[in-house]
N, C-alpha and C positions, 0 to 999 in steps of 0.2 A: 853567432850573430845572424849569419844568414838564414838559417835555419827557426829560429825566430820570428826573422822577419815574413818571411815566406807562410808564416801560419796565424801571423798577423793581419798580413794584406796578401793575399794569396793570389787574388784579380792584379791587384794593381802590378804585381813582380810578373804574375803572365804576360801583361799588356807591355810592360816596358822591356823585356824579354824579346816579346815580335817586334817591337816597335825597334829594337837594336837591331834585330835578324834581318828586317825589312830594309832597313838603313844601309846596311852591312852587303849585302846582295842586290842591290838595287843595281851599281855600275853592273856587273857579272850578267842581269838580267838585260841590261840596256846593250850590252856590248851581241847576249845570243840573239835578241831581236835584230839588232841590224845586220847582224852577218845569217840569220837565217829570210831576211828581205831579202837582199843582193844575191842569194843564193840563189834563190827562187826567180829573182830579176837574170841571173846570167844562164838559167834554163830555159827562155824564152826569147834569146836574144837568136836572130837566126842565123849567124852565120860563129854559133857558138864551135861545130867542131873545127873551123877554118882556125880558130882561135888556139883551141886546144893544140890543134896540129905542132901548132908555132911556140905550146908550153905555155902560154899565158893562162892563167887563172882569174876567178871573179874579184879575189884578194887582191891582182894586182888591177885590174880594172878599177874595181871601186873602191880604194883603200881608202882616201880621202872620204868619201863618200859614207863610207861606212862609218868611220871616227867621228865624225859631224854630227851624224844620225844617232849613233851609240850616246853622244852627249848631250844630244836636244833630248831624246826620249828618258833619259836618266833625269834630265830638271824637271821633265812633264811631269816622272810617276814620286819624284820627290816633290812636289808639290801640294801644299797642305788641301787644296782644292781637289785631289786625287784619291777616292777612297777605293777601298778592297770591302768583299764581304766572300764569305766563305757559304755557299747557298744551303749548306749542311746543317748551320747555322741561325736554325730560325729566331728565336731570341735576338741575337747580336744583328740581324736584319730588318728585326724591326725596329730596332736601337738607331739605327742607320739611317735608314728612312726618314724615321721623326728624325733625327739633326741633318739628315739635306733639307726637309721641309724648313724646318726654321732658319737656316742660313738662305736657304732659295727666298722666301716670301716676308720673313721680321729681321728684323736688324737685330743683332745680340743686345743691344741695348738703345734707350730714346736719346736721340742726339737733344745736345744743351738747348738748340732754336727748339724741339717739340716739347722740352722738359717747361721752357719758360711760359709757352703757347697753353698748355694743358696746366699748368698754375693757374692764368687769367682765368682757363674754363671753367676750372672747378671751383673756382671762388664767385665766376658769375654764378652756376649750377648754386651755391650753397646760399646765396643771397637773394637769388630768383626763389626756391623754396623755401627761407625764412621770412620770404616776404607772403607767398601761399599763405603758409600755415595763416599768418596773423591776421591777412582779410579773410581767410575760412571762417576762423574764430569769429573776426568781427561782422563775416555776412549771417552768420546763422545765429550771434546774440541779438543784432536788429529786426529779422525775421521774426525770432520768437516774443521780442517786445511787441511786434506788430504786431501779430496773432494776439498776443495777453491782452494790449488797448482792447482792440477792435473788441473782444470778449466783454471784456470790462463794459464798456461803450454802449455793446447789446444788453447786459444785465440792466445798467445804472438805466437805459432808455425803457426796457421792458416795466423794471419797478415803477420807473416813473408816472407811467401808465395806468399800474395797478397802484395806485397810491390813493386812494377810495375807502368810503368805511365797508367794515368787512361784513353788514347785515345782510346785505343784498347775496354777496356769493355765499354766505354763510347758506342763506335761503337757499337758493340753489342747491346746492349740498346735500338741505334736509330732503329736498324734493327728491332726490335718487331712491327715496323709499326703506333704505337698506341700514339696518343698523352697525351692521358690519363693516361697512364702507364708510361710514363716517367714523368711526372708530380706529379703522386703519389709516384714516386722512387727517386725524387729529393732529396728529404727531407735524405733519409738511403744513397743516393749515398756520397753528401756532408759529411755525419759525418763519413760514410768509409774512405772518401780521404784524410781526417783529420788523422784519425785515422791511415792510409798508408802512413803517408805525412814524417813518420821519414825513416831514413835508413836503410836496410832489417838488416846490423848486430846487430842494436840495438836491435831489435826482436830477434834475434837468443842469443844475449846474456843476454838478459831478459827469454828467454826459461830456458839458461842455470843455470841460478841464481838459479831460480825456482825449477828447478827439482833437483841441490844440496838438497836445504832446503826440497823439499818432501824425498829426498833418507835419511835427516838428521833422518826428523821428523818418517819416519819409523824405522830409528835403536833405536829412542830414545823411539818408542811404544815397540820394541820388548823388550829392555832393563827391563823397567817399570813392561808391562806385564800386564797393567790395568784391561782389559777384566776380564781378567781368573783369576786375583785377587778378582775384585767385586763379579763376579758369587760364586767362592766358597766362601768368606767369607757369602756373603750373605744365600746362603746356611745353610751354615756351623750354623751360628746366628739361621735361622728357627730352624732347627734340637737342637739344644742347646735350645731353647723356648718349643719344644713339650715336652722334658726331662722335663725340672720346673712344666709343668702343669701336664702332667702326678704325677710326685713325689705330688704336691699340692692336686691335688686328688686320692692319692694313687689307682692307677690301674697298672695293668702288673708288669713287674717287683719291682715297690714302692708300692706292695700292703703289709699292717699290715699282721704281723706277729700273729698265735694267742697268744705268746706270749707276753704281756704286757712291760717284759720289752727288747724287742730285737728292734735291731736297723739296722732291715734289711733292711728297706726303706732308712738310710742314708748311710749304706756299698753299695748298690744299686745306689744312685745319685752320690758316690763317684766314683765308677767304671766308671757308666758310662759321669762323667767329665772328669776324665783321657783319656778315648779311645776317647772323643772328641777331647781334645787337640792332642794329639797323629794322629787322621785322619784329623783334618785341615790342619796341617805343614807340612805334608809326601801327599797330593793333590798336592802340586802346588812348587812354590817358597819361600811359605810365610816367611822361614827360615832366608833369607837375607831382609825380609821387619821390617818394624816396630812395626809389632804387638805385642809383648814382651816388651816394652819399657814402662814407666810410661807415664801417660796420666792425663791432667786436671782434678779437679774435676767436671766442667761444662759437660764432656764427660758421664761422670755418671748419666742416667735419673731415674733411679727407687729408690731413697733416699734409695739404700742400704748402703751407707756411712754415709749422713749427708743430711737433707731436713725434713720436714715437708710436708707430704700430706693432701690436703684437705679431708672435711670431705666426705666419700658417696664416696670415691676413692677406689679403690683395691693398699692394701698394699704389695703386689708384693708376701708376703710369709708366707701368710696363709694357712692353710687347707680350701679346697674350698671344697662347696655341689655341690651335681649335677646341680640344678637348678642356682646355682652364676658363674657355669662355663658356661652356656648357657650365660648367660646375658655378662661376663666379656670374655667372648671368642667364642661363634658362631658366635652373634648377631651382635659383632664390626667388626669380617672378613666378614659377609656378608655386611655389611655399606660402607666396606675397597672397594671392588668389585663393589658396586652399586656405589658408584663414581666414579670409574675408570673407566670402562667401558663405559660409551657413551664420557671422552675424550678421548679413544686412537681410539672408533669410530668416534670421529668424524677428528680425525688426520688424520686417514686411508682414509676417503672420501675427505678433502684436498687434500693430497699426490698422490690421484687416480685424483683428478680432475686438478692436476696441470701436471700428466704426460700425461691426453689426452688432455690438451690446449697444451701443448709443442708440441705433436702430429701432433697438426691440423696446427699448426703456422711454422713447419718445414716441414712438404710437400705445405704448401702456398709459404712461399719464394724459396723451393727447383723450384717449378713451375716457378717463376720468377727470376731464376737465381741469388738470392741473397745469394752469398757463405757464406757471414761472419754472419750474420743473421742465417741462417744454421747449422752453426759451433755454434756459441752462444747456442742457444737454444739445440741444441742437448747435449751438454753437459752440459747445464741445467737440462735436462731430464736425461740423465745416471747418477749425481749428484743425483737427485732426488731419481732414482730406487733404487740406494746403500742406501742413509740415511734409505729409506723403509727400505729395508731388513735387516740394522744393528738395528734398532729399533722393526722390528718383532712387529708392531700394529696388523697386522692381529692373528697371534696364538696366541699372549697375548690375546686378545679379544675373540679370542674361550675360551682357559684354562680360565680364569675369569671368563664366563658366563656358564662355566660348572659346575666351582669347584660353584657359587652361588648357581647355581638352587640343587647341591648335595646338602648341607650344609643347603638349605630353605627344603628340602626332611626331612633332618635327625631333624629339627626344628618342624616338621610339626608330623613326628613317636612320639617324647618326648613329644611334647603336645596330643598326643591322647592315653597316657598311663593313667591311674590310680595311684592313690598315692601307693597303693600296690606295683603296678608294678614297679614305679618309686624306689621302697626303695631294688629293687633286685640289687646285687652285679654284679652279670651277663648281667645285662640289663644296669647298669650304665659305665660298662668295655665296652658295645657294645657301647655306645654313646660316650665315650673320643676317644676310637680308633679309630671309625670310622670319626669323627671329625677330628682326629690330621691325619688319613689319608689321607682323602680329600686336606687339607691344605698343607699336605709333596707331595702328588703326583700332584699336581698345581706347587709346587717349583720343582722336580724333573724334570716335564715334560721343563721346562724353562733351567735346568742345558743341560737336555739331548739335548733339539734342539741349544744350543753352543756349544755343545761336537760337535755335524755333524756338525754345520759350519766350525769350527776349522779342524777337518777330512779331510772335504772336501778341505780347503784353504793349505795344506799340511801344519800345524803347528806342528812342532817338539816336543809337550809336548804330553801327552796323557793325554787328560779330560775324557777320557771315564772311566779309574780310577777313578774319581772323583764322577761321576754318581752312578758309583758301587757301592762308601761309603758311597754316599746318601743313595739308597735304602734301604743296611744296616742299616743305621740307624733308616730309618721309620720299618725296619723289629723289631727291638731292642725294640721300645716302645710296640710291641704285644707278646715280649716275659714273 
């Protein structure tokens, strides 16, 4: 049986093995230290050989002394806070290491007050981005209706215009001299005159329809508010995220207390969930939206309520090591980045090459007198310019490939540490912050450059406040 067992678990019989022997010799070991102290204490004592003379020993001098000593240092080295390593031993030292690190700086597990505290979080986190997504959606389907009116608007006002019989340009035409050229224009002439062939009021009152329902569809954007909704929710969500991690690996403010049993890390996440709420709803509108309202369970993605996670998953609220927050938080924002990046590249080089074909195909027909061809396209092109600059591919694509290459920087510093190194409290506070900085100042730089556009567009709110309680906030996680 034993024999068996041994080729079974070969570790685990070694470890309980020492762990008897160490048990087993601990008194024996507590009892040579105190009497090779007093030994040492009764060779220093001056008037030792006056002592001897007279036959006394340090035995009898320190007997008490010794037996006290023998049993206080026997509970110290039995004490589960008391570890050995064998310096021979380098595996089993660095084993060591990492488990003083985690007992020095995370709690074996989230007490019930942070388990209850990080629920509320993640459920505001998953409600704050279910409400993103939905004004994303609904800022950039209003947007693109704008752009279609306004288009629309130009066409129907252009035709309006050209709503004339068509002898006179026809003449024109013939005057180019070129037989070729009217032959090649026959084709755009005909679906013009088609297209001219109704009577100029219906165009004017088709302009008119038109631009009601753009004048509508803007009061109903202002109304909503979408933009400035998505952004700071979104936002708002980041910042609410850096909070959890920081708390899950206690640093900054959610760092252990040396006290055992203080519960400064969950007075600490409590605070700073209240002043989240508190600076989300005092940014914007959000007060008359529906953010405050109960919400499905399927809105809920991190089974802080109810769900079963697979295995080899991050359960949203554990105390993390330094090295499982690389893996479960550098590693996936760098991934997040290296995909996005060559599509909003390559959107960007569409968008650029559709506004110099519009370019070239609007000084060709302007050349050959082709108004409405002209009109079209150009407002094609302005359509186009706008979508660009309200989607901002170009300075996403800079911030991404900044914040990448910072975040592969600070990947690149943590693997060239030493386990020593790695197990410093100072060195590990240097790596969660400057991570969660990186990440907050990519979101920030994205709030700030809608704050100047809204500035700029004279929007009556002020986002520039909003900006501010970013900052704050990324300031709060280094406090």
């Amino acid at each position: 049986m034993r024999p068996a067992l041994a080729a079974a678990h070969p570790m685990a019989l070694q470890y309980a093995h020492d762990t008897y022997l160490a048990a087993a010799w601990m008194p024996q070991v507590a009892v040579w230290i105190a009497d090779k102290y007093f030994q040492d204490a009764w060779q220093l004592l001056p008037d030792r050989e006056t002592r001897e003379q007279t036959g006394q020993t340090y035995q009898d001098l320190y007997r008490d002394r010794s037996t006290a000593m023998a049993a206080i240092t026997s509970t110290i080295l039995s004490s589960p806070n008391v570890h050995h390593v064998n310096l021979d031993d380098e595996d089993g030292s660095k084993k060591l290491v990492d488990q003083l690190v985690r007992l020095d700086r995370l709690p074996r597990e989230t007490p019930i007050e942070g388990l209850l505290l990080m629920q509320e979080a993640w459920c505001a986190y998953d409600v704050a981005m279910h409400l993103a997504d939905r004004y994303k959606g609904i800022s950039k389907l209003i947007f693109f209706l704008q752009l279609l009116l306004i288009f629309a608007v130009m066409v129907a006002t252009a035709l309006a215009a050209l709503s004339c019989p068509w002898a006179g340009e026809g003449e024109a035409h013939r005057q180019l001299g070129s037989m070729e050229l009217a032959a090649a224009t026959s084709t755009s002439l005909n679906l013009l005159h088609s297209m001219t062939s109704m009577p100029r009021a219906s165009y004017v009152n088709i302009a008119f329809i038109l631009s009601a329902f753009a004048s509508v569809l803007i009061s109903v954007d202002s109304v909503i508010n979408a933009k400035l909704r998505w952004r700071q929710l979104r936002n708002g969500a980041g910042t609410l995220e850096s909070y959890l991690w920081c708390y899950r690996t206690r640093v900054g403010s959610f760092e252990l207390d040396q006290n055992s049993d203080s519960r400064s890390s969950e007075l600490a996440l409590c605070n700073a969930l209240i002043r989240w709420r508190q600076e989300i709803v005092s940014g914007g509108d959000l007060q008359v939206s529906g953010f405050g309202q109960a919400y499905p369970e399927y809105i809920y993605k991190h089974a802080q309520n109810t769900g079963i996670l697979p295995d080899g998953e991050d359960d949203h609220h554990s105390p993390v090591q330094p090295q499982k927050y690389v893996d479960l938080r550098i590693i996936p924002s760098i991934a997040f980045y290296q995909d996005r990046i060559p599509k909003y590249a390559m959107v960007r080089y569409v968008l650029r090459m559709m506004l110099l074909t519009s370019t070239g195909l609007s000084t060709m027909c302007a050349h050959y007198q082709l108004i409405m061809p002209v009109v079209i396209i150009t407002g094609f092109a302005g359509a186009v310019t706008s979508w660009q600059e309200f989607a901002d591919v170009s300075r996403k694509t800079e911030r991404y490939t900044r914040a990448m290459f910072q975040l592969q920087n600070m990947l690149s510093w943590w693997k060239s540490l030493s386990e020593v190194e790695r197990a410093s409290k100072e060195i590990i506070s240097q790596l969660i912050h400057t991570s969660e900085g990186i990440i907050s100042e990519e979101r920030v730089a994205w709030v700030s450059t809608a704050s100047k556009q809204v500035e700029e567009n004279g929007s009556p709110s002020s986002p520039s406040k909003k900006s501010t309680k970013a900052r704050r906030g990324d300031e709060d996680l280094n406090a």
